[in-house]
N, C-alpha and C positions, 0 to 999 in steps of 0.2 A: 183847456191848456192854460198855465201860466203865463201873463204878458212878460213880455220882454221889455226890461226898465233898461235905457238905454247908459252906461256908467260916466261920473265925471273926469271930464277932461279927454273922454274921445268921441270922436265924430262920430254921429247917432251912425250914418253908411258904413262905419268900420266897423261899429259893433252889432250892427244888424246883420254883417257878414258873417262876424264870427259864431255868432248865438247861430245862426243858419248851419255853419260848418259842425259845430257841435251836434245839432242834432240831426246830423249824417250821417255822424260819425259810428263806425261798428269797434266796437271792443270786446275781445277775444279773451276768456281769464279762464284760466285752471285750476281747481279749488278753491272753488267760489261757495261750495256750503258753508262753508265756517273762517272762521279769523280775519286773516288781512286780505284773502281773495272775497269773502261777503265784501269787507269795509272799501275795498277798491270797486265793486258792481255798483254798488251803492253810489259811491262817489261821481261813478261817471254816470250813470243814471239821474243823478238830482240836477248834473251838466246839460242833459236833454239828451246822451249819448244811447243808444244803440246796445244790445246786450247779448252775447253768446255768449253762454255760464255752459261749463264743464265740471262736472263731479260723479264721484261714484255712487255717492247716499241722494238722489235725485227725487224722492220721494222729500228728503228734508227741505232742498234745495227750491221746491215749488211748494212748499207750507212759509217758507221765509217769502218769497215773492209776494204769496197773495195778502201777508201780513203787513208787508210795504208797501202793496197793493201797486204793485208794480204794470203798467197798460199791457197786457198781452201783445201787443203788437210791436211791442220794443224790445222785446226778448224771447230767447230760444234756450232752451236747457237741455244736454246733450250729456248725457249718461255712458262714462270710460274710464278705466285707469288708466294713466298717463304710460304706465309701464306696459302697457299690450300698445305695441305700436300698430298692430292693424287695425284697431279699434280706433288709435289716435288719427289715422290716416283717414280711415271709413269717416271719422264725424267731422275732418277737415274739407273732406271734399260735402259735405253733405251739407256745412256753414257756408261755403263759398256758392253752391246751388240755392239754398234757400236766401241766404242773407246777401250774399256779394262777400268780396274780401274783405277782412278787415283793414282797418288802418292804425289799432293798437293789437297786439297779439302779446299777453304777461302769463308766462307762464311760473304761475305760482307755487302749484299742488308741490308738496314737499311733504316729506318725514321726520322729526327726531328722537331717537330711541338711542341710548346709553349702549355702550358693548364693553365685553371683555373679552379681550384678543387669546385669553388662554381658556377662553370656555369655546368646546366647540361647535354648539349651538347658535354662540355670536355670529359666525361667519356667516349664518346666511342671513343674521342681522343685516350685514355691510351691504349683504349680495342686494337685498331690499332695496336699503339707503341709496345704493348706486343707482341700482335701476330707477327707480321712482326720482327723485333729486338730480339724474343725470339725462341714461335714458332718456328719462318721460321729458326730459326740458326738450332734447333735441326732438324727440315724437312730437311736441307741441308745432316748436316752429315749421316742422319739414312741407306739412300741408300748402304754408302760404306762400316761403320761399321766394319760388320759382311766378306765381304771382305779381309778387308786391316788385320782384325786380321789371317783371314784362312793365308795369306800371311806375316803374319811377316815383315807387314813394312806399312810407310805410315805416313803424316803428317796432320792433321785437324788446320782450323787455325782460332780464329773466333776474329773479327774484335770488341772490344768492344770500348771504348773512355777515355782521360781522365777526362771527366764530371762522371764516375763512382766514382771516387773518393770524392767528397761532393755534395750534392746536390745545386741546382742552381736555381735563383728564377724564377719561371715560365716554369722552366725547368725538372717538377719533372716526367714526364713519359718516358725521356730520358734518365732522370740518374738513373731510377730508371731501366731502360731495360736494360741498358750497366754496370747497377752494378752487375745485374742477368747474362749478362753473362761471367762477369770476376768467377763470383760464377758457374756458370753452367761448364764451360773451367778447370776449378781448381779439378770440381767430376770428370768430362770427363777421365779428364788428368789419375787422379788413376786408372781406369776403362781400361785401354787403355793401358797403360805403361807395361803390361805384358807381351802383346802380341806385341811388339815391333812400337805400333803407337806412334804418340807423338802427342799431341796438344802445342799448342803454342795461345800464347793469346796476341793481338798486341792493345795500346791503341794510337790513335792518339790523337794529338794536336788538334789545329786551322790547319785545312789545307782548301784551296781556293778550294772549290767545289760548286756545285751549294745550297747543304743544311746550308753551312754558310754562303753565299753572301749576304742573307737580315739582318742576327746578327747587334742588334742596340747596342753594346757595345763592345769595343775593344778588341781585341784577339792578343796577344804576342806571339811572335814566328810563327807567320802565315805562313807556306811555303806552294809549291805547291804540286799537286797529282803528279805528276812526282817525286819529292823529295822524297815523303815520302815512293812510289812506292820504289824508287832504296833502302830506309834502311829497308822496311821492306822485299823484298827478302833478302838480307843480314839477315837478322833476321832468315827468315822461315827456310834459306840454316844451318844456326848454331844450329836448334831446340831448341832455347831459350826457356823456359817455356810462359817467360809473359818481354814485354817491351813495355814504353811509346816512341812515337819517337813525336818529335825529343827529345834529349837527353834536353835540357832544359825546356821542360815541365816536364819532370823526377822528373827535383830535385823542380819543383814548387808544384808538387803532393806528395813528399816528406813531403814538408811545410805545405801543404795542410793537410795532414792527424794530423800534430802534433799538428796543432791550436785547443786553448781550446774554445770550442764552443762560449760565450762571443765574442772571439774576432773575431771568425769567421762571428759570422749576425754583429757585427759592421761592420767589412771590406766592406758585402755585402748590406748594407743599404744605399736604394738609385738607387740602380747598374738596369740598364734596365733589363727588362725580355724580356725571349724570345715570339717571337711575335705569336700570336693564329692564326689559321688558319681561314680566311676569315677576320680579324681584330686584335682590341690590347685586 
């Protein structure tokens, strides 16, 4: 095990507590094969945290582990679509027997796929995007709930986008899932703040994952799953309500919201759509 080097400028007892509380701590992620649920495992992992990784492709999910070489005894990898909520429940209750509750629970696993509303193969695009992107956020949390309140503590964190903020051409089952659940995270939040949970609602940017790589129009402020990984623990550890990261899409989602419609579909006129699945 790595020594714990105590930091400057606080009391070795303070930070001997904290390095202790970190590697207690269980953290709960939902699509954690790939993108920014790998880049958040990771993150809390290298903390000394605790790991229950959920994914569908769980055969990838344990070749990435042993590559990181992650201690077997720090993590659990629990194979479900988010969108079968019996399955979400079965491996809730099945984390909480094996692991204990969590004290982060991020439910990440998400979709983005292009639609057209006058094709009518799309619809059950949306019907997807919903279930998976909505559904499965609430199949994530429902397990802990009733848990984390008995206990008076506990963080929910649910990953929405900043495509929540306008909608986007060709992009309307995406922004219309992650506008639900900056809305869903916002009821959550009142519902929960009693009993000493908190949720937090994190929107990312453009970040370099495999659901942006085909995007046929430019995306500003592009960083990596690693980057956004390190500000949104930063984020979760602060119990922010709701943040865009990077901090510069913030203020573009700012602008975003002020524009008077008019000037908004001028700006977007023209702009590629996002691409349909199996074509344009």
């Amino acid at each position: 095990m790595a020594l714990l080097r105590p930091q400057r400028g606080r009391g070795g007892g303070a930070d001997l507590q904290e390095a202790v509380r970190r590697m207690a701590e269980l953290v709960f992620i939902t699509g954690a094969s790939s993108g920014i649920g790998q880049a958040l495992a990771l993150r809390y992992y290298r903390d000394g945290a605790h790991l229950a990784l959920v994914a569908r492709r769980t055969d990838e999910l344990a070749r990435w582990a042993a590559e990181q070489q992650l201690a077997p005894d720090r993590f659990a990898i629990y194979g479900a679509d988010v969108a079968d909520v019996d399955a979400m429940a079965r491996i809730g209750r099945e984390c909480i027997a094996a692991q204990g509750v969590p004290e982060v629970v991020i439910a990440n696993a998400g979709i983005s796929i292009g639609m057209d509303t006058a094709i009518f193969e799309d619809l059950a695009v949306m019907r997807r995007t919903f279930e998976t992107n909505n559904l499965g956020l609430a199949a994530t949390f429902h397990p802990f709930i009733a848990a984390m309140n008995a206990r008076g503590s506990g963080t929910l964190v649910g990953i929405a986008s900043v495509a929540s903020i306008r909608g986007l051409p060709g992009h309307g089952a995406y922004c219309a899932s992650k506008s639900a659940v900056v809305a869903y995270c916002e009821s959550l939040r009142g519902e929960c703040r009693p009993f000493g949970v908190r949720v937090v609602t994190l929107l990312p940017g453009y970040i370099d994952t495999p659901l942006t790589r085909s995007n046929r129009y430019s995306m500003p402020f592009l960083m990596t799953a690693d980057g956004f990984a390190e500000q949104a623990v930063r984020a979760i550890r602060a119990q922010v309500s709701y943040r865009v990261i990077p901090w510069q899409m913030g203020i573009v989602a700012k602008l975003m919201r002020l524009l008077p419609n008019w000037l908004y579909d001028k700006l977007l006129a023209g702009r590629p759509r996002k691409q349909r699945q199996g074509g344009d």
